[in-house]
C-alpha positions as CSV (number, residue, x, y, z in Angstrom):
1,X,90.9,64.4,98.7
2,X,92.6,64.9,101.7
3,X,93.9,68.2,101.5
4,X,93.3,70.7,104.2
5,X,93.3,73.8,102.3
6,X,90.5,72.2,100.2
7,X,88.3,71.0,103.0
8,X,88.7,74.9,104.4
9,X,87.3,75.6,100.8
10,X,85.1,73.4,101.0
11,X,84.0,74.3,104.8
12,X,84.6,71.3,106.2
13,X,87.4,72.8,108.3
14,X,85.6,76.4,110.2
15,X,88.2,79.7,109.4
16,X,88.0,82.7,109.5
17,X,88.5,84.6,106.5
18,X,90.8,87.6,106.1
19,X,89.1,88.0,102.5
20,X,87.2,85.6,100.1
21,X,86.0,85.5,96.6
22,X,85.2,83.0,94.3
23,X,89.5,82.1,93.4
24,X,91.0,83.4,96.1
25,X,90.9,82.6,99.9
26,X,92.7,84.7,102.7
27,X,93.5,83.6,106.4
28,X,96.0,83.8,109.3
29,X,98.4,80.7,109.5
30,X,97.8,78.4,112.4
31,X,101.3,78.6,112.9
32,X,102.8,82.1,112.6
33,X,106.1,82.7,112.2
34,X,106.2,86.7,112.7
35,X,103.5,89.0,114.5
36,X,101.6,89.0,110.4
37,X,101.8,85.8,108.9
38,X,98.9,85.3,106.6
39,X,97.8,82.9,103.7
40,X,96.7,83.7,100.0
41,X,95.5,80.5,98.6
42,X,94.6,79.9,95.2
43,X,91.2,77.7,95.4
44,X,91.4,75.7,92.9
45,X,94.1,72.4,93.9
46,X,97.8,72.4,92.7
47,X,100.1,71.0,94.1
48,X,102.9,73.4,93.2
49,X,104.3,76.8,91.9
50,X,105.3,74.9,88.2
51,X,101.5,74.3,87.9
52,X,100.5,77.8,88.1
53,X,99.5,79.1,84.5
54,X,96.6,80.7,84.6
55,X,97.5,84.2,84.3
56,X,93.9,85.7,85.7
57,X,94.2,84.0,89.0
58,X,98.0,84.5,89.4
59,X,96.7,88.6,89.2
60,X,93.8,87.5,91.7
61,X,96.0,86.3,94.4
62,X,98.5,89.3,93.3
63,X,96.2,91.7,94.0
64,X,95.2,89.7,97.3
65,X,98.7,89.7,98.3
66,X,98.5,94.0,97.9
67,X,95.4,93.9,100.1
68,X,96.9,92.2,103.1
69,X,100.2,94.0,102.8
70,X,98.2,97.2,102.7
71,X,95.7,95.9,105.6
72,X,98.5,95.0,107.5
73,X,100.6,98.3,107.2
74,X,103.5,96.4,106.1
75,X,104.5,98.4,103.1
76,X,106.8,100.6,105.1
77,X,107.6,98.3,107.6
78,X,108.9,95.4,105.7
79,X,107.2,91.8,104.4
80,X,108.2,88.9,102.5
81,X,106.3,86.7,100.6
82,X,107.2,83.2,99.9
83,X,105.8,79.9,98.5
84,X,107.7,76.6,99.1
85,X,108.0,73.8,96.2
86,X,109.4,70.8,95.3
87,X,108.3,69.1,98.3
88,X,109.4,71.6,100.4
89,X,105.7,72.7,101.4
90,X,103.8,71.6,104.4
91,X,100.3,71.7,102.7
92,X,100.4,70.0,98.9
93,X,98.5,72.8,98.0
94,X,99.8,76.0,96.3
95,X,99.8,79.0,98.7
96,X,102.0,82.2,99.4
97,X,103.3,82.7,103.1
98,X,103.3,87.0,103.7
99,X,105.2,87.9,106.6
100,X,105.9,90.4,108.7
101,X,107.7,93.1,109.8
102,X,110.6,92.2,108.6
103,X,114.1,94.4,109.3
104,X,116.4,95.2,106.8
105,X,119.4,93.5,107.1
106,X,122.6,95.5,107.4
107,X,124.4,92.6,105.6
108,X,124.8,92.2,102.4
């Protein structure tokens, strides 16, 4: 497989973990779009969002997505979290983007 998310799993690509257990791994992206842009990646290989049904890991990354927003003081400073599908990702591996601070628009 030639996924790079997998071979970080698989430590054949060195990072540096945020947090790790045996579902779930955590780590800055290479590429950050705000000062707190950080990864929660399921271990196990999907490709997308549709293929997510097993409902313990989707809590396991849940509760790794409240670590990092906690970690990161975010909560009162604003974050989003996203996942791209459809072809839309970068990586074909499922993973949630949390980013941050974000300001409240005055839009609406």
């Amino acid at each position: 497989m030639n996924c790079v998310f997998c071979k970080i799993r698989d430590r054949e690509i060195s990072k540096d973990f945020l947090y790790e257990d045996k579902d779930v791994m955590v780590f800055p992206d290479i590429n950050p779009l705000k000062p707190v842009h950080i990864l929660v990646v399921p271990k196990i290989h999907m490709k997308d969002f549709l293929e997510f049904s097993d409902k313990n890991l989707f809590l396991k990354v849940k509760t790794a997505i409240d670590k990092v927003i906690k970690s990161q003081k975010l909560n009162n400073k604003g974050y989003r979290v996203s996942v791209n599908g459809g072809g839309a990702q970068i990586v074909d591996h499922l993973h949630f983007h949390i980013t941050g601070p974000i300001e409240r628009s005055m839009e609406v």
